[in-house]
C-alpha positions as a Markdown table, in Angstrom:
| # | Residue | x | y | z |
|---|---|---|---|---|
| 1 | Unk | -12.6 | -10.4 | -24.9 |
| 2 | Unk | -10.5 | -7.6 | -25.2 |
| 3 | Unk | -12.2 | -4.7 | -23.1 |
| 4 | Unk | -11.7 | -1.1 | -23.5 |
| 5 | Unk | -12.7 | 1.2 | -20.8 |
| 6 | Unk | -16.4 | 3.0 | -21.7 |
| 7 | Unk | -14.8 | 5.8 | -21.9 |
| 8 | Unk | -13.0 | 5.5 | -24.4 |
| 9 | Unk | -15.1 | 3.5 | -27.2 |
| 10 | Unk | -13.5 | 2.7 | -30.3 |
| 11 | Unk | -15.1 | 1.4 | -33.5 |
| 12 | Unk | -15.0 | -2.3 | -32.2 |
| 13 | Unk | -16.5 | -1.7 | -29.0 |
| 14 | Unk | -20.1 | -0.8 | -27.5 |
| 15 | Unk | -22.6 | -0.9 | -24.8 |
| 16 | Unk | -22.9 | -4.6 | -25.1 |
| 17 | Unk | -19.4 | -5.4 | -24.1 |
| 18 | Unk | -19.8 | -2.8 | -21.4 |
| 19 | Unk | -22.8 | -4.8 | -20.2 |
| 20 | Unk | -21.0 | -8.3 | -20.7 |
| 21 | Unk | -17.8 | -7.0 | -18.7 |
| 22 | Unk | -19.7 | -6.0 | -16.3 |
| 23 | Unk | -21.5 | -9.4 | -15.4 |
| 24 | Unk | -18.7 | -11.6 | -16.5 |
| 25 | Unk | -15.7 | -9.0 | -15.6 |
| 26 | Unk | -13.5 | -8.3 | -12.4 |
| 27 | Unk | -13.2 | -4.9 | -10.9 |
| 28 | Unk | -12.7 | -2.8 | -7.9 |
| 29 | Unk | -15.1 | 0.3 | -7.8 |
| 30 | Unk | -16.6 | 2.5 | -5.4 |
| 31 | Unk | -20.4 | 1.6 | -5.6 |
| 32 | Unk | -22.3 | 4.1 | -6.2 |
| 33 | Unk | -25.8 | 5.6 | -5.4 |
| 34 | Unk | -27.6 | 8.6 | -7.1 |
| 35 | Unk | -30.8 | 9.6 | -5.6 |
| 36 | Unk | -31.5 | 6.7 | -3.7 |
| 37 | Unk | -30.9 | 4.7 | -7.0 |
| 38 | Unk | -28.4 | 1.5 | -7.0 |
| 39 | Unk | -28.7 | 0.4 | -10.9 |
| 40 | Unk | -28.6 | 1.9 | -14.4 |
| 41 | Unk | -32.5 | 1.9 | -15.3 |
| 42 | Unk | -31.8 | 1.1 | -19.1 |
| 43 | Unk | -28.4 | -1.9 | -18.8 |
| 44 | Unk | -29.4 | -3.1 | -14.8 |
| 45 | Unk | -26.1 | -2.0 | -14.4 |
| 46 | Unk | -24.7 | -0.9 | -10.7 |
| 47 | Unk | -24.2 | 2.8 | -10.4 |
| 48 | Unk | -20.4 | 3.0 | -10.1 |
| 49 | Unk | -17.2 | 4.5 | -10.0 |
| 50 | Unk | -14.6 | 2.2 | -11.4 |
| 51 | Unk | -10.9 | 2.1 | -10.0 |
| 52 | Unk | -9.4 | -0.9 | -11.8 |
| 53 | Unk | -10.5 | -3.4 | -14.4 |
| 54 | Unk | -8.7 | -6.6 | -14.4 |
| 55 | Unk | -7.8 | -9.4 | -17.2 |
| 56 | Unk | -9.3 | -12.3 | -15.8 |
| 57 | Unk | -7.3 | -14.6 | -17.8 |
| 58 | Unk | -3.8 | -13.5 | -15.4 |
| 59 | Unk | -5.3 | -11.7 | -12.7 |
| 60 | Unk | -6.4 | -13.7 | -9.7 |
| 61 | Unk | -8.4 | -11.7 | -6.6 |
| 62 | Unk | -6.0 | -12.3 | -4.8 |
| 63 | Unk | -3.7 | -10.2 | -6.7 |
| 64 | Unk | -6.1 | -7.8 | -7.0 |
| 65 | Unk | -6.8 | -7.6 | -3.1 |
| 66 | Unk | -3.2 | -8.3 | -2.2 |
| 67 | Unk | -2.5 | -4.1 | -3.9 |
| 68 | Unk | -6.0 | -2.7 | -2.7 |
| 69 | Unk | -5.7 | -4.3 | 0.9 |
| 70 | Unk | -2.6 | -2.0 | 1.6 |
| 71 | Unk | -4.6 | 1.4 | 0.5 |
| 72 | Unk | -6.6 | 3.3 | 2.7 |
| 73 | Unk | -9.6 | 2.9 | 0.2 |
| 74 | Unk | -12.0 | 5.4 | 1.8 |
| 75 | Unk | -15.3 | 6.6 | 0.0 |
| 76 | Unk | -14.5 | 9.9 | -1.6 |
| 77 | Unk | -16.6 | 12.7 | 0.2 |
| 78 | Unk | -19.2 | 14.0 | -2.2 |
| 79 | Unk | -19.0 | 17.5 | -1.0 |
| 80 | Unk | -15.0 | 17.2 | -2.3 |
| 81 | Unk | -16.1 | 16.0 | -5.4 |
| 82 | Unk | -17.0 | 18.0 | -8.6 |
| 83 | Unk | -18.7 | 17.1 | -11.7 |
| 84 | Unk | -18.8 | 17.6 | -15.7 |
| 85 | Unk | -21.1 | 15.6 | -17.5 |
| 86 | Unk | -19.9 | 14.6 | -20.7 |
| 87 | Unk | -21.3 | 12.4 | -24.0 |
| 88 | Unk | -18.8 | 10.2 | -25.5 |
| 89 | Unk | -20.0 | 8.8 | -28.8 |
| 90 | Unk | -18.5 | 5.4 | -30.5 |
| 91 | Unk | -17.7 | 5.0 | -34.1 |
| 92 | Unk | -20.7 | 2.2 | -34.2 |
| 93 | Unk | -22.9 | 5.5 | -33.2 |
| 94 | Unk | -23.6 | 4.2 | -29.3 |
| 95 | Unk | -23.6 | 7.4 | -27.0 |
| 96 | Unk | -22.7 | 7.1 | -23.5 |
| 97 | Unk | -23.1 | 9.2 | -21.1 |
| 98 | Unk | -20.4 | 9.9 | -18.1 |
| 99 | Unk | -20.2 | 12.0 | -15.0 |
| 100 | Unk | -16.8 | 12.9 | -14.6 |
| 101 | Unk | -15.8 | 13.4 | -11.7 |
| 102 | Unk | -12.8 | 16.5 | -10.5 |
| 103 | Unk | -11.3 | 17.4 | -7.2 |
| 104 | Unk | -9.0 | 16.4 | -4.8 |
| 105 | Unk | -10.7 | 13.3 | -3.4 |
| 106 | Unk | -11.1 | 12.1 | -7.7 |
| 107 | Unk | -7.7 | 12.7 | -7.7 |
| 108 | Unk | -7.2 | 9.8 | -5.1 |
| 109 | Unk | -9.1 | 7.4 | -7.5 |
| 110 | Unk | -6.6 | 8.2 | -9.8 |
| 111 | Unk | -3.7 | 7.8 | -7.3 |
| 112 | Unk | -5.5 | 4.3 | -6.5 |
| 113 | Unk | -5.9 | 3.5 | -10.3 |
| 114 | Unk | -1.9 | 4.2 | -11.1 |
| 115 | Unk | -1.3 | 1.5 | -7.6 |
| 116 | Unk | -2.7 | -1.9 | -9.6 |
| 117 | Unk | -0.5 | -0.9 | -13.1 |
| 118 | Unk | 1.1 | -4.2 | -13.1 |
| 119 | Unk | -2.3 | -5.3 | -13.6 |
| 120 | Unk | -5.1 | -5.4 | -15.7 |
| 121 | Unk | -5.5 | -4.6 | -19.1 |
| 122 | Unk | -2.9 | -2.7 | -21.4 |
| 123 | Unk | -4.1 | 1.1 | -21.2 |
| 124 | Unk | -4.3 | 3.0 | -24.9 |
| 125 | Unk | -6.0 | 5.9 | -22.5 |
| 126 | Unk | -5.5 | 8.3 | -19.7 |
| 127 | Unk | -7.6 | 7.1 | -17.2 |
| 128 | Unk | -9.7 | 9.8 | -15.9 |
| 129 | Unk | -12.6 | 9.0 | -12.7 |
| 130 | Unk | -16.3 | 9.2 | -13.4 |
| 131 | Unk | -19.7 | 7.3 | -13.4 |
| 132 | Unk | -21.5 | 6.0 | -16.5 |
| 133 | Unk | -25.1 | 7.0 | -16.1 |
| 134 | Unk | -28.6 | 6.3 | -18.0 |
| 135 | Unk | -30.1 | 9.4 | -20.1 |
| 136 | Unk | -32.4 | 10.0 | -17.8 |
| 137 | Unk | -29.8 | 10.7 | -14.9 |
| 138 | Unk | -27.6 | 12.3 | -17.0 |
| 139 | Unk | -30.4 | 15.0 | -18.2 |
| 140 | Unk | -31.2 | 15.3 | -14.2 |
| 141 | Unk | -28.2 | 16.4 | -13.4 |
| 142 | Unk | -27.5 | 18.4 | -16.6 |
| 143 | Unk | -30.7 | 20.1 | -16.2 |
| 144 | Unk | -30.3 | 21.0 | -12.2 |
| 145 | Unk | -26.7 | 22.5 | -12.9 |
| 146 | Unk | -25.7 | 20.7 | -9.6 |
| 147 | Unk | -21.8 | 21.4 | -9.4 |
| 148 | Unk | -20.8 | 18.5 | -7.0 |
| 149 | Unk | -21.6 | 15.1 | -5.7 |
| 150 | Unk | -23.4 | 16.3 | -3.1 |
| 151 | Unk | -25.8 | 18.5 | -4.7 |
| 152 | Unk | -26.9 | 15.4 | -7.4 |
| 153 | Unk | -27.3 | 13.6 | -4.6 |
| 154 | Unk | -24.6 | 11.3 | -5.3 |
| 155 | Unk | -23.2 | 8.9 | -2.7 |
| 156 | Unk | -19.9 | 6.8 | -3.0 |
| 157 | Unk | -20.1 | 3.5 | -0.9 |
| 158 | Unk | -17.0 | 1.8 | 0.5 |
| 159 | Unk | -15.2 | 0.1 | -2.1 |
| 160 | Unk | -15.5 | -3.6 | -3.5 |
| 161 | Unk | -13.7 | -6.3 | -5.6 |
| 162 | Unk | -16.4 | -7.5 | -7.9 |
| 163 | Unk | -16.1 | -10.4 | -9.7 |
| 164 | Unk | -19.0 | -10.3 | -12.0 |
| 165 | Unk | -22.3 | -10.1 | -9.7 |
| 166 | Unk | -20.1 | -11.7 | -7.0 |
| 167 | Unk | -18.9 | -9.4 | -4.4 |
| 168 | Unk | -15.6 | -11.4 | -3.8 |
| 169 | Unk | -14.3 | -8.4 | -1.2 |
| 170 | Unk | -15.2 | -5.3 | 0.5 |
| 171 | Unk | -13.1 | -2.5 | 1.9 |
| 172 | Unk | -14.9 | -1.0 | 5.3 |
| 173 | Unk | -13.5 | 2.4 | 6.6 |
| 174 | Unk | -12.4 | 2.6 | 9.9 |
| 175 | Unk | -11.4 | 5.2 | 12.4 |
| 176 | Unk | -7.4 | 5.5 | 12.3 |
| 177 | Unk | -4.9 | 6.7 | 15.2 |
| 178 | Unk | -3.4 | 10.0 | 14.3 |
| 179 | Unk | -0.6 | 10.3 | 11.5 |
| 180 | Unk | 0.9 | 13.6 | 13.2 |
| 181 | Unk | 0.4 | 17.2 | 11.4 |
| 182 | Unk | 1.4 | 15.9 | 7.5 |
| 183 | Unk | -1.2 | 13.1 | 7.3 |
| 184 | Unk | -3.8 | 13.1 | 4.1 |
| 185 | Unk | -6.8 | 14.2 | 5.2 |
| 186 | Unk | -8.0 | 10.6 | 3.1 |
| 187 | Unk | -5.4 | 8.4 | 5.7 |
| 188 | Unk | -8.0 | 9.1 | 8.7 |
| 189 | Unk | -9.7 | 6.2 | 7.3 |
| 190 | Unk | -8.8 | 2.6 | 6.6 |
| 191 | Unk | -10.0 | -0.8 | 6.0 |
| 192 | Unk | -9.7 | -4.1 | 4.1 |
| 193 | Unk | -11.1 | -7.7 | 4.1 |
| 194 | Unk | -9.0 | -10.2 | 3.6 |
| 195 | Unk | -8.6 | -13.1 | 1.1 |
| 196 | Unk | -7.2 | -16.4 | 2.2 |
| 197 | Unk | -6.6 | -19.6 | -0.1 |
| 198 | Unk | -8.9 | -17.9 | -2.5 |
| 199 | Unk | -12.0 | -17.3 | 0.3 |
| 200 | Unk | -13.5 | -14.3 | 1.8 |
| 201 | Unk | -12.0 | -13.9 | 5.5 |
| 202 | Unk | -13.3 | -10.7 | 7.6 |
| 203 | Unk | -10.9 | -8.8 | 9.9 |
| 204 | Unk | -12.7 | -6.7 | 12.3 |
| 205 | Unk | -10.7 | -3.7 | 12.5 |
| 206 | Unk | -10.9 | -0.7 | 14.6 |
| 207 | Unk | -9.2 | 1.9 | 16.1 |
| 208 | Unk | -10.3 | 4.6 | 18.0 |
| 209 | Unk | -8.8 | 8.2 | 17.5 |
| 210 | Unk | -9.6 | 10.0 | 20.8 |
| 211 | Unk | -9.7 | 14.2 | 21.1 |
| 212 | Unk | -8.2 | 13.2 | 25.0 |
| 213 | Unk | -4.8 | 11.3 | 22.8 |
| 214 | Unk | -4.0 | 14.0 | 20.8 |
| 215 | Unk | -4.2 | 17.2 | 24.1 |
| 216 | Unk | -2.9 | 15.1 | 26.6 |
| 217 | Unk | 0.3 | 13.6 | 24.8 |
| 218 | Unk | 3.3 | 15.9 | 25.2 |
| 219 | Unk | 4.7 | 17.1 | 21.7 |
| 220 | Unk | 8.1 | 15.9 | 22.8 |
| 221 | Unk | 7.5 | 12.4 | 23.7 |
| 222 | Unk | 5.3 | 10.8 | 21.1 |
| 223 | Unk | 3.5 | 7.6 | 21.5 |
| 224 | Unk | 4.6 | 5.8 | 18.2 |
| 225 | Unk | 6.7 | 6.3 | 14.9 |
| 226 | Unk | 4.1 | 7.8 | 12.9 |
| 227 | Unk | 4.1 | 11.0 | 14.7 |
| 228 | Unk | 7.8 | 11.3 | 14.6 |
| 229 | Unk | 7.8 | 11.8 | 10.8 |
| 230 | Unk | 8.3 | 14.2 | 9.1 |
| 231 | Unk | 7.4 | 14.9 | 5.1 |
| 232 | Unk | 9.9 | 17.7 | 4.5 |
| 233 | Unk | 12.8 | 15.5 | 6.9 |
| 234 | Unk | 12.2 | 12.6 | 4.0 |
| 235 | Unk | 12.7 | 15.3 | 1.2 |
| 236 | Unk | 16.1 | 16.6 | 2.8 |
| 237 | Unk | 17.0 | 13.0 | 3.3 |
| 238 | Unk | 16.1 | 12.5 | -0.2 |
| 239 | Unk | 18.3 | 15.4 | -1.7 |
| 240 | Unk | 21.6 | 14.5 | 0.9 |
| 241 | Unk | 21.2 | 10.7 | -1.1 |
| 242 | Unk | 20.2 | 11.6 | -4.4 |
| 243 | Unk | 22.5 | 15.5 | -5.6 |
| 244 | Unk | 24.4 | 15.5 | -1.7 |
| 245 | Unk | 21.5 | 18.5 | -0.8 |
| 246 | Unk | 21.7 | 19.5 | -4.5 |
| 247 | Unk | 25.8 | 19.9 | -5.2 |
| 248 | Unk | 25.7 | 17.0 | -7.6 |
| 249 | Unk | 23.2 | 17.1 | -9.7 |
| 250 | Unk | 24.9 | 15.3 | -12.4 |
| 251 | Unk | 22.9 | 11.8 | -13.1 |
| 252 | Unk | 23.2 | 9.2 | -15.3 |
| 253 | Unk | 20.8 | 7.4 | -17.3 |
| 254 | Unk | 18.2 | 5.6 | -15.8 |
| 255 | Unk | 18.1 | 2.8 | -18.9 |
| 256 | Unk | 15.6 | 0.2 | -18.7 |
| 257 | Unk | 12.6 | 0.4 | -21.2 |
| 258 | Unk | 10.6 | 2.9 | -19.3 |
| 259 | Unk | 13.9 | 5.5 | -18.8 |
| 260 | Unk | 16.4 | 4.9 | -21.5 |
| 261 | Unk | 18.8 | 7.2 | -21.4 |
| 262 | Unk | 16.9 | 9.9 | -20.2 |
| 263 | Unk | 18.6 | 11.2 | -17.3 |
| 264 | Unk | 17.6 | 12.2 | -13.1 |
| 265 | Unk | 16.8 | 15.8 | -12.5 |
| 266 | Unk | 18.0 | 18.1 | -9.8 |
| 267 | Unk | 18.4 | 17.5 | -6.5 |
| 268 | Unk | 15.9 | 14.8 | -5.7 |
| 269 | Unk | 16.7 | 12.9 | -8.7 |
| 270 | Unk | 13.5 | 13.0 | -10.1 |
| 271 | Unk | 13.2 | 10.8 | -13.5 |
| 272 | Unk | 11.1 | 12.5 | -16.2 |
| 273 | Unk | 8.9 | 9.9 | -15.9 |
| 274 | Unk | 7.6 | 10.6 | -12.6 |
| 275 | Unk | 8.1 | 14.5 | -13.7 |
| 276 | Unk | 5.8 | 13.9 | -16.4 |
| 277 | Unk | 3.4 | 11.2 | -14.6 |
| 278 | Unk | 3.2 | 13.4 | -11.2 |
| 279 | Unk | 2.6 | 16.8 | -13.2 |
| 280 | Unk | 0.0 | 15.0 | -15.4 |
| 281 | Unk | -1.8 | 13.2 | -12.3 |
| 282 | Unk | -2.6 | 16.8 | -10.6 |
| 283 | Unk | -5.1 | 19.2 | -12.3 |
| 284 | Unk | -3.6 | 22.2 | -10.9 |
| 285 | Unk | 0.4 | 21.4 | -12.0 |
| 286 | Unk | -1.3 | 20.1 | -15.6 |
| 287 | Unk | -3.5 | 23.1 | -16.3 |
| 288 | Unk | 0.0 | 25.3 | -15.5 |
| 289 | Unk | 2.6 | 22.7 | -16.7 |
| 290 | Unk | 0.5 | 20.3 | -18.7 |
| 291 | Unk | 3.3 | 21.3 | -22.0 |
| 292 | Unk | 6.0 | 19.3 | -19.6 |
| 293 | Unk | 4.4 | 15.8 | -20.1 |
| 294 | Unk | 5.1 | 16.3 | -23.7 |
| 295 | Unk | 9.1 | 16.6 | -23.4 |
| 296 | Unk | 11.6 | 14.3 | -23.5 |
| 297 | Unk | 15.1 | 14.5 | -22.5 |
| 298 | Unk | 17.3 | 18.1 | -22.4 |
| 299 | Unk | 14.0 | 19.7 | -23.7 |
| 300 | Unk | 12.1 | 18.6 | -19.9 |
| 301 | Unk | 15.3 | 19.9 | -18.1 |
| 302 | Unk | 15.5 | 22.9 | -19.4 |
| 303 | Unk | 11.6 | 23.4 | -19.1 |
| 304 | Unk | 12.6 | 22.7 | -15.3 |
| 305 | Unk | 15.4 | 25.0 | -15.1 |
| 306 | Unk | 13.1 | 28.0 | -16.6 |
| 307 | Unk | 10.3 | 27.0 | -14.0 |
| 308 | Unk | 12.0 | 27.6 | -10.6 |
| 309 | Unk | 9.9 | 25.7 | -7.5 |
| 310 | Unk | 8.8 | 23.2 | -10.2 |
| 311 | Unk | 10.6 | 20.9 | -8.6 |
| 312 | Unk | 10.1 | 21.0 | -5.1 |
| 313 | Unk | 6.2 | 20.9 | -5.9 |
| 314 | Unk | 6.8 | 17.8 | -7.9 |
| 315 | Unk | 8.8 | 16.2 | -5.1 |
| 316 | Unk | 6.5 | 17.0 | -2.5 |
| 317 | Unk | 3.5 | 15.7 | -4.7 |
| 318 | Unk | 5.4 | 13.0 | -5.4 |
| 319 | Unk | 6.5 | 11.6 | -1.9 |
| 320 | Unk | 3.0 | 12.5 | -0.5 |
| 321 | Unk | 1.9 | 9.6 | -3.3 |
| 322 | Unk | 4.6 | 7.1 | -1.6 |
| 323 | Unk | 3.6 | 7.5 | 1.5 |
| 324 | Unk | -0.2 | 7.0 | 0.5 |
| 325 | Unk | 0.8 | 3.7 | -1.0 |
| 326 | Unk | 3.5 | 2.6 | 1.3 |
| 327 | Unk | 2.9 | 4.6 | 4.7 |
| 328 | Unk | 5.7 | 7.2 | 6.3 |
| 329 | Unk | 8.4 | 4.5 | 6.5 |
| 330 | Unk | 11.9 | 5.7 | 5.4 |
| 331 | Unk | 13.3 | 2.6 | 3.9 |
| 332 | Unk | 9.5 | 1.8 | 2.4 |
| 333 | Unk | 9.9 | 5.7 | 0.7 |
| 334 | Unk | 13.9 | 5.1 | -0.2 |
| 335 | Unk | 13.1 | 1.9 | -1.9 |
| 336 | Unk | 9.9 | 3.2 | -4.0 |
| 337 | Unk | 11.6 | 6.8 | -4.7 |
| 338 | Unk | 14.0 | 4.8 | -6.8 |
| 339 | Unk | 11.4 | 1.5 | -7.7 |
| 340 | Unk | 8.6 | 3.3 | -8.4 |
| 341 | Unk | 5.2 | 2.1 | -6.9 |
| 342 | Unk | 4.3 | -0.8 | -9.0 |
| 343 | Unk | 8.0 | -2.0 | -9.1 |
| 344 | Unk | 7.6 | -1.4 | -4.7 |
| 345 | Unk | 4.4 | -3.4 | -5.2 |
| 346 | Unk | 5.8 | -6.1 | -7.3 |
| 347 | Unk | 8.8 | -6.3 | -4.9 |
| 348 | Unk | 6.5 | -6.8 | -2.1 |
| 349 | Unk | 4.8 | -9.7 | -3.3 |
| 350 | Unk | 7.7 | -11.6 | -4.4 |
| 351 | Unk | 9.1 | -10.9 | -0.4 |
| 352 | Unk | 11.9 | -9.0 | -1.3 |
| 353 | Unk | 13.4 | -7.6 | 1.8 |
| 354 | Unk | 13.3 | -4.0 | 0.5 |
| 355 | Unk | 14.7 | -2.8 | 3.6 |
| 356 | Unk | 17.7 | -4.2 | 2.9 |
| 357 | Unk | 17.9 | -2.6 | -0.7 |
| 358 | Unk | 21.0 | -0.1 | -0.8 |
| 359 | Unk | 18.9 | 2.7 | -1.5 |
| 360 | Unk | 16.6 | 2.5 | 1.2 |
| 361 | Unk | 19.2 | 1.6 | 3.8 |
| 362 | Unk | 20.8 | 5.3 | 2.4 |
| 363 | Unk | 17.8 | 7.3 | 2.7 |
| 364 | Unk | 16.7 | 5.7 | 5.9 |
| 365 | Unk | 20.4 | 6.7 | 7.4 |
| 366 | Unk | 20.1 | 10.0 | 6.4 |
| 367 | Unk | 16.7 | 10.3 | 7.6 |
| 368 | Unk | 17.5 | 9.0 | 11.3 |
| 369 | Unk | 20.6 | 11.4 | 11.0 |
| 370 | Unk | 18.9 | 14.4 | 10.4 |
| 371 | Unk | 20.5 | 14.9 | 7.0 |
C-alpha cells in the first residue's frame, strides 16, 4: 500500500489506510499523551507525534534504528512547544483533525525527520510536526484557547520504533556530560536501545553532569574534546577551505541530480540546496526569506547578495544541524558540509572512512590550525 502522510490526504487516501498503517506500518514517533489519555477514542489509535514513516518492503529496523540511535532523541518540552489546530479535509470528504505543532523544540522533529531521507516513502509534501486527534480533543483544545503543549496538557514520551503494535525499540533520555558554552540546549539529553541480529538489546546508559565538574575545572585545561570546540572556529575553518576566508568565491557546479549546475555561494560554499532547505526548515528565516526557496540559480545569488548577513545566519543554522546529527567533530562536519546529512549517513553505514575524505582532512587541518 502506498501511504501518504494524514496530513496530506489526497482523493485515494482516507482514515482507513491511516488506521491500517498504523497497525500494520513502521514508524518512529514521540508517543504522546493528552490529558492523561494514551489512544484516539474514535480509531484506538495511540496519541502520537510521528517523525518518520518507513516502507516496509526496503526498510529493515535496523536501518531505521541504525540513523535514530545516533540522535539525541529527547522528548520535546511542552512548555517549548506551540500549537495551531487545523482540519484537513480529503477529496473522499474524510476530515481529520491535527494539532500542529510550532517552536523550537518542533523544529527538532523536523531536523530529526530530514536525518532518515534515504528512507521511507517518496515525500510529495513538506513535512510539517503535529498530532492527529479525535473531535472531541480537538474541540477541547479549540475551545480552551490553550496556546502550548503544556497548557492542553499534552505530554511527549521518549521516542519509539514501532512496528505495527510491536514496540521493536525505545529511545530513553539520559543525563549527558557538558558540551561547553555552544551546546543545543536539546544535546543535554541522550539515549538509544540497541538492535542486534534483528533483536531488542538494552544499553544502560548514563552519565552524570555534576554543578561541582563544570566550577571546579579550570577554563584553560579542559577535561575532553567537546569542550575544546568551538562553533564559530568550524565556520572560519569552513570559509579558509571553501572561498580562502571569502577571496574566492568563484565555485563551480555542484552537478549530480540534486545540484546541476547550480553553483556554491559565498564564502562557506553553501549550495542552494541547503540555502533553500535550511531557510525553509526555520520559521523565523522562512517567514523573512520564505521567497528564497523559490529561486534557482543567479536569481538565489543575487537574492543573497541584496540580503547582507543572510549568509552567515544560514551557515550558522546550518552547521548547528551537523553537529546535531554528527556531534562537534571537525572531520565528521568537513565531510557532511560537502555530503550532506543523508549522503554522511549513507557513508557511515557502508564504513566509509570519512575521516580520510579530502574534504574533511582540509577542514579538520584548518580547524586544528586556527585558520
Amino acid at each position: 500500500m502506498k501511504y501518504i502522510h494524514p496530513q496530506y490526504l489526497t482523493k485515494n487516501e482516507s482514515a482507513a489506510a491511516y488506521k491500517k498503517y498504523a497497525e500494520t506500518g513502521m514508524g518512529l514517533m514521540f508517543p504522546v499523551r493528552i490529558g492523561g489519555k494514551t489512544h484516539m477514542s474514535d480509531t484506538g489509535i495511540p496519541y502520537h507525534s510521528t517523525i518518520k514513516l518507513f516502507d516496509t518492503s526496503k526498510d529493515k529496523p535496523e536501518h531505521a534504528h541504525e540513523v535514530a540511535s545516533r540522535l539525541s532523541m529527547n522528548p520535546p518540552d511542552s512548555k517549548e512547544v506551540h500549537l495551531e489546530p487545523a482540519t484537513l479535509k480529503s477529496r473522499d470528504g474524510h476530515v481529520l483533525h491535527v494539532i500542529k505543532l510550532h517552536g523550537p523544540h518542533a523544529d527538532v522533529i523536523k531536523e530529526h525527520h530530514g536525518a532518515f531521507s534515504h528512507l521511507g516513502y517518496q515525500e510529495k509534501y513538506q513535512f510539517a510536526p503535529h498530532i492527529t486527534v479525535d473531535k472531541p480533543t480537538w474541540d477541547h483544545i479549540v475551545n480552551s484557547g490553550h496556546k502550548t503543549a503544556h497548557d492542553a496538557g499534552i505530554q511527549f514520551m521518549p521516542a519509539e520504533l514501532r512496528h505495527g503494535h510491536k514496540v521493536v525499540s525505545s529511545y530513553k533520555p539520559k543525563v549527558a556530560a557538558p558540551a561547553g558554552g555552544d551546546a543545543h540546549k536539546e544535546d543535554k539529553l541522550a539515549a538509544s536501545e540497541d538492535l542486534q541480529k534483528g533483536a531488542i538489546r538494552n544499553i544502560g546508559i548514563a552519565a552524570v553532569m555534576g554543578a561541582a565538574l563544570a566550577t571546579s575545572t579550570p577554563a584553560k585545561t579542559p577535561t575532553h574534546q567537546a569542550s575544546q570546540y568551538s562553533s564559530q572556529k568550524m565556520l572560519s575553518a569552513i570559509a579558509h577551505v571553501e572561498s580562502s576566508g571569502g577571496r574566492n568565491t568563484k565555485h563551480a557546479a555542484g552537478g549530480g541530480a540534486i545540484h546541476g549546475a547550480e553553483h556554491a555561494y559565498g564564502k562557506f560554499g553553501l549550495m542552494p540546496e541547503t540555502i533553500r532547505e535550511t531557510i525553509g526548515m526555520h520559521r523565523d528565516l522562512s517567514a523573512k526569506h520564505g521567497k528564497a526557496t523559490m529561486l534557482r540559480g543567479k536569481d538565489l545569488h543575487h537574492y543573497m547578495q541584496d540580503n547582507p548577513g543572510l549568509e552567515d545566519v544560514v551557515a550558522t543554522k546550518h552547521l548547528k544541524r551537523l553537529e546535531h546529527h554528527f556531534g562537534r567533530k571537525p572531520a565528521d562536519i568537513g565531510y557532511s558540509w560537502l555530503q550532506g546529512v543523508s549522503g554522511t549517513y549513507k557513508a557511515k553505514r557502508n564504513n566509509v572512512d570519512t575521516d580520510s575524505h579530502w574534504h574533511a582532512k582540509k577542514v579538520k587541518d584548518a580547524y586544528l590550525k586556527g585558520k
